[in-house]
C-alpha positions in Angstrom: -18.9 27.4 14.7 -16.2 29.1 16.5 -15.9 33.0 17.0 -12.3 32.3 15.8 -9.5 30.3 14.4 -6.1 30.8 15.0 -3.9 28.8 11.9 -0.8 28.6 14.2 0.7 27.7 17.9 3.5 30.0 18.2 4.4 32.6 20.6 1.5 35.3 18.3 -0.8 32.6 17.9 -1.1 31.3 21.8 -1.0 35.1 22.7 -3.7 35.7 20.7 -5.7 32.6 21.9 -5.2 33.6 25.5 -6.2 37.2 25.2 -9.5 36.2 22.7 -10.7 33.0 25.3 -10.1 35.0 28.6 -12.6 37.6 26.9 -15.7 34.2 26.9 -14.9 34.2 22.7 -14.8 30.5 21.4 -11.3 29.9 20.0 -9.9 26.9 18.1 -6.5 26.8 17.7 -5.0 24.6 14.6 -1.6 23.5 14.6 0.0 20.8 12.0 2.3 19.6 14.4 2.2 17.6 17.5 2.7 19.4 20.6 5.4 20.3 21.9 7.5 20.5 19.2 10.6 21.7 18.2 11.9 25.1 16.9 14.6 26.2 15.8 15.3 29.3 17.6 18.1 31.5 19.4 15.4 31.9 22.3 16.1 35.5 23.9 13.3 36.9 25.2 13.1 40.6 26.4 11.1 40.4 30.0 8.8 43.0 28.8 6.5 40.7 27.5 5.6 40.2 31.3 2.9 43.2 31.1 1.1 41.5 28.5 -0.3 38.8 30.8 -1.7 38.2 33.9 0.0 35.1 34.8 3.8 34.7 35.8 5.9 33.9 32.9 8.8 33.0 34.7 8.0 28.8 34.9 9.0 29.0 30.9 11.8 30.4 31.2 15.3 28.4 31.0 18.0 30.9 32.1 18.2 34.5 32.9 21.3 36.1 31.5 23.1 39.0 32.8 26.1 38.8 30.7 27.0 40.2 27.3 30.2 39.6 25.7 30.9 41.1 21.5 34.1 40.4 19.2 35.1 41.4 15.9 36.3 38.2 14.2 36.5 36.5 17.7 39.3 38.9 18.6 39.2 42.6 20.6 36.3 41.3 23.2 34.2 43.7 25.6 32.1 42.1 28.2 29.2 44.1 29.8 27.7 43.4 33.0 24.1 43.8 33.0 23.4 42.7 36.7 22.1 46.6 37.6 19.8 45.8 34.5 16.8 43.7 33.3 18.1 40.5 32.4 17.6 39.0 29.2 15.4 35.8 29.3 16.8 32.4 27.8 13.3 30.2 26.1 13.3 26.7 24.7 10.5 27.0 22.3 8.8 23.7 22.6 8.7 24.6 26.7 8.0 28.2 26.1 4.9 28.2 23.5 3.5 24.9 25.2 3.6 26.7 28.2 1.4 30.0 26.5 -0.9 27.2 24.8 -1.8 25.7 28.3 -2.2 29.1 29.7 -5.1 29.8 26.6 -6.7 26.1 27.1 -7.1 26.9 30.6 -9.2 29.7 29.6 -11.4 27.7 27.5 -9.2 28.0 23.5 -9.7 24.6 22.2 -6.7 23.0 20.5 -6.0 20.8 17.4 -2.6 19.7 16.7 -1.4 17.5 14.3 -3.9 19.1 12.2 -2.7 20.6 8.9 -5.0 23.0 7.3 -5.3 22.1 3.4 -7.1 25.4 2.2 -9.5 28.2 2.9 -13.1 29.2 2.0 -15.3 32.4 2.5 -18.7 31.3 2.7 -21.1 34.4 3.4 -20.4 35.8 6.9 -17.9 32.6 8.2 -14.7 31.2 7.0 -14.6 27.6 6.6 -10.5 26.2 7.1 -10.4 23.0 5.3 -7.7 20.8 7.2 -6.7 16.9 6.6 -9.3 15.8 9.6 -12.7 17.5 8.7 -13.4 21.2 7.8 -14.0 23.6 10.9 -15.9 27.2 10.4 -15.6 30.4 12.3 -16.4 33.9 11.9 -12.9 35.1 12.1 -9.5 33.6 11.2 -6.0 34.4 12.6 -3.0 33.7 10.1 -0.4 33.0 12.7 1.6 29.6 10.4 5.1 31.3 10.4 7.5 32.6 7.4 6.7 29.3 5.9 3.1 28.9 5.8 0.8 29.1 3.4 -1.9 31.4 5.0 -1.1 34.9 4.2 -0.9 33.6 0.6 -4.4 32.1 0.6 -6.0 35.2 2.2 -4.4 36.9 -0.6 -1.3 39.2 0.5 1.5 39.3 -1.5 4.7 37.4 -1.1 6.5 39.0 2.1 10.5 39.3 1.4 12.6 37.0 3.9 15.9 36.4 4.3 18.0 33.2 5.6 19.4 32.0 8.4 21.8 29.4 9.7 21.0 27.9 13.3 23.3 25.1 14.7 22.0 23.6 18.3 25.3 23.3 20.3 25.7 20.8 23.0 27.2 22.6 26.3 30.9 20.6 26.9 31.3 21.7 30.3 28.4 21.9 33.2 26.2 25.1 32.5 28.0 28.5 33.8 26.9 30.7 36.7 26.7 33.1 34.8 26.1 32.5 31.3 27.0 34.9 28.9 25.0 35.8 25.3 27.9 36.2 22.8 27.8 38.6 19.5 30.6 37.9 16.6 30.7 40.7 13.7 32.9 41.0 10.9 32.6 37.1 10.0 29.6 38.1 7.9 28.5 39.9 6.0 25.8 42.4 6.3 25.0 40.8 9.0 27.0 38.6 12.5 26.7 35.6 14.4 24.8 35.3 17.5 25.1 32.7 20.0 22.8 32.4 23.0 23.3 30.0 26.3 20.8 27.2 26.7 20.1 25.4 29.7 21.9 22.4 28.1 24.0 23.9 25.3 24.5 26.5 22.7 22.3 27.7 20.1 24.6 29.5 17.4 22.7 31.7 14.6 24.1 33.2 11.5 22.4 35.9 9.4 22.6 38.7 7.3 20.5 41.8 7.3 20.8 43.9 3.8 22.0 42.9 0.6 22.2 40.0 -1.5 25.1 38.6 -1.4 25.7 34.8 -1.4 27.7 33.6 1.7 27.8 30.0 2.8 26.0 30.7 6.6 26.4 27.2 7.6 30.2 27.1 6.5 30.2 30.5 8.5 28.7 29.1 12.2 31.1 25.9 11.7 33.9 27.7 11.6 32.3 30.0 14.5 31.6 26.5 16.5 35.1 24.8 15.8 36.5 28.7 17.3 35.0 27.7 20.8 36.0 25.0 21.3 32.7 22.6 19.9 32.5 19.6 17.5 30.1 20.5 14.2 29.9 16.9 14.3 28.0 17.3 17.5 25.6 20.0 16.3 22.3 20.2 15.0 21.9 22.1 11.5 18.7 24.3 10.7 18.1 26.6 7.8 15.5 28.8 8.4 13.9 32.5 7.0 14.0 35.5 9.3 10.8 37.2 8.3 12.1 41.0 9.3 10.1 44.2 8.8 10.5 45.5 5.5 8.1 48.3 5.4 4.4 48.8 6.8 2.2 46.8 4.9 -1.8 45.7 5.6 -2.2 42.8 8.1 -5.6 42.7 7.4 -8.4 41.1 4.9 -11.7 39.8 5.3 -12.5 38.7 8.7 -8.6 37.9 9.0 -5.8 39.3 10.8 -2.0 38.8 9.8 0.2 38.2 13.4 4.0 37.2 14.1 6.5 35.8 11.8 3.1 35.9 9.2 3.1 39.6 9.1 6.6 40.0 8.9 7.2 42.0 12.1 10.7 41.2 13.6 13.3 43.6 14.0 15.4 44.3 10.9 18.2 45.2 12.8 18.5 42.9 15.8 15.9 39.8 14.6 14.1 39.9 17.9 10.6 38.5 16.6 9.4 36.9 19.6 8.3 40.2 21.6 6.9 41.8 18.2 4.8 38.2 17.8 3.3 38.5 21.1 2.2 42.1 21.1 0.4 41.7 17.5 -0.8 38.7 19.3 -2.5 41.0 22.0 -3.8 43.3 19.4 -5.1 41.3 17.4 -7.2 39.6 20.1 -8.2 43.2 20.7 -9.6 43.9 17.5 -10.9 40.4 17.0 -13.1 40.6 20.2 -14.0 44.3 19.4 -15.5 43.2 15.8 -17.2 40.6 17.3 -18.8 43.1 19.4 -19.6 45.2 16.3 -17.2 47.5 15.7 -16.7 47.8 11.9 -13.4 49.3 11.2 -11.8 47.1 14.2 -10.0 44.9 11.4 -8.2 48.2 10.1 -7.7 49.8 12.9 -5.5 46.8 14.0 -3.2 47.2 10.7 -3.0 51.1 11.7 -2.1 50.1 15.8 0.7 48.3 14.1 2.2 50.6 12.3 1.5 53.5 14.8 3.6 51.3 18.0 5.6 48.9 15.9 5.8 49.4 12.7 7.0 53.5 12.8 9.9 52.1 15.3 11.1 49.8 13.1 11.5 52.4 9.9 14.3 53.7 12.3 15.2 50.3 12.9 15.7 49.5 8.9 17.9 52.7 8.8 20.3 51.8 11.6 21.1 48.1 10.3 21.7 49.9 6.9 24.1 52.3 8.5 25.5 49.7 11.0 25.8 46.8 8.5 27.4 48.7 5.8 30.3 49.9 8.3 30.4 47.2 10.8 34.1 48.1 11.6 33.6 51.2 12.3 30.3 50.3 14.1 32.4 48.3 16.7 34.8 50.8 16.9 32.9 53.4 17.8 29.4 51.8 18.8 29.5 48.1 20.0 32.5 49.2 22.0 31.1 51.9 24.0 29.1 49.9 27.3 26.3 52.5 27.0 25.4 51.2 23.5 24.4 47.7 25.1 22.5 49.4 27.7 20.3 51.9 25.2 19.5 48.3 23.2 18.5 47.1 26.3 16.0 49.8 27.0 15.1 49.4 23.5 14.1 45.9 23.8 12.6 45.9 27.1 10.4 49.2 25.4 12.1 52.2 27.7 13.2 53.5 25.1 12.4 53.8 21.0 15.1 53.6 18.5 13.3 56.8 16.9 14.9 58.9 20.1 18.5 57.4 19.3 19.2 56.2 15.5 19.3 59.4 13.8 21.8 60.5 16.0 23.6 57.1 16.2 23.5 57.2 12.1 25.3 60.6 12.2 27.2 59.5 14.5 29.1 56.3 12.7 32.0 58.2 12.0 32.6 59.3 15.3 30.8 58.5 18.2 28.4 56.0 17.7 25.8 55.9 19.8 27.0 58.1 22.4 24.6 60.2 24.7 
């Protein structure tokens, strides 16, 4: 019997892994698909994540970009500069959370992939996870499957809302830049705008909205974005996937379980950024897991309260500045997405220097004048 099982082998799930097996707790990780795999994903990664482990991250990561360019409707650019700045780090995730996974083995996390877990059973003090090669036990579980597995259903939360997105895998036509440039489109969408990231190889071009229910063709949306820089669709790789954004604080734990990442619906509702929220629940959680295996009691909820308190209060502010933002994007670019300083303060926000709660009242009050001034 293992101390714990982690259902998942993604950025929260690894994290976790790592944290739990560098503290001597037997961990088993589970993961339906074979290793590496693919993902899609848009791959920026705020360097902050560095503090959370004690081995260099830096052999994972495919680009460091110091450039940031926005347009409304491809049209009225501004390009920042962020070379006096953190840059923001460029991931493929099959190299990225293979890389974490290897990190956790080599403290001594065991790993299963191509293993899909078939159902769940809570048998006096253990869990028993029921998977298509033979049942495994352990005394806590880790729900760490993504927006699209079945885990936090089985353990019994209720559905999580999540919205859609639109990714389209770009190959580069031209040899990679010098200096590669992340590249935000509003006013094609929505509620929401198009984001396109630089890959060692290529582009990876996301579409999503962030409030309301409107229906808009998203994939219609990034061809017409990819045919407006110059790139075949022909040539492109399609992906639909859910954005599982914070919508609220909510309980990320059960009995002897723990909620993490995508699972517990953590990334940002403004920006998307869910890789940096998935790896500090998967810190905490490890925390709390090893501290109920030493006999804490309440270690389980404190975990769901640590969440809200860092994360989860942060992203209230978050909520209320893509509802304000989204629902005046013009006059957000105007005034907002136009002034240099606004890049700079998301920075700090991403790289955790600074908390939305300190700018997005003021940035709210501020839409029809001087967004996001200081």
């Amino acid at each position: 019997m293992f101390d714990c099982i982690i259902v998942g082998a993604g950025p929260a799930g690894a994290t976790t892994a790592y944290h739990l097996a560098k503290r001597g707790r037997s961990v088993l990780i589970l993961e339906k698909d074979s290793l590496p795999r693919y993902k899609p994903c848009s791959g920026g990664v705020s360097p902050s994540v560095q503090q959370w482990f004690d081995f260099d991250l830096t052999p994972a990561i495919a680009l460091n970009v110091s450039r940031v360019r926005y347009t409304w409707q491809m049209d009225d650019p501004v390009e920042i500069n962020l070379k006096k700045q953190k840059p923001v780090w460029m991931v493929k995730r099959d190299v990225f959370d293979q890389f974490l996974i290897e990190q956790a083995k080599e403290q001594g996390a065991q790993l299963q992939d191509q293993t899909t877990v078939t159902g769940i059973e809570f048998k006096g003090d253990r869990w028993q996870v029921n998977t298509t090669n033979e049942p495994m036990a352990a005394r806590y579980l880790i729900a760490a499957d993504g927006a699209n597995g079945s885990m936090a259903k089985w353990l019994g939360f209720k559905d999580r809302p999540q919205r859609m997105a639109v990714t389209l895998e770009a190959p580069n036509p031209a040899p990679t830049s010098s200096n590669p440039t992340i590249h935000f489109d509003f006013g094609q969408v929505k509620n929401g705008y198009i984001w396109n990231f630089p890959k060692a190889e290529g582009y990876s071009v996301s579409v999503g909205t962030f409030k309301g229910n409107d229906k808009q063709d998203l994939q219609k949306i990034g061809t017409k974005y990819i045919q407006q820089i110059g790139i075949d669709p022909k040539l492109c790789q399609v992906h639909s996937h859910p954005m599982c954004l914070w919508d609220g604080n909510q309980k990320l734990h059960g009995q002897n379980a723990l909620l993490v990442g995508d699972t517990a619906c953590l990334a940002d509702p403004f920006t998307a950024e869910g890789i940096r929220p998935s790896i500090f629940s998967g810190v905490k959680a490890a925390e709390a897991i090893d501290a109920a295996l030493g006999g804490k009691t309440n270690a389980l909820t404190q975990y769901t309260q640590v969440i809200q308190d860092e994360w989860g209060n942060e992203m209230v502010w978050a909520k209320r500045l893509a509802g304000a933002f989204y629902g005046f994007p013009k006059i957000g670019y105007k005034v907002g997405v136009k002034r240099p300083s606004a890049t700079l303060i998301m920075l700090q926000i991403l790289c955790g220097e600074l908390k939305y709660s300190e700018v997005a009242s003021l940035a709210i009050k501020r839409l029809s004048g001087g967004f996001f001034s200081r």
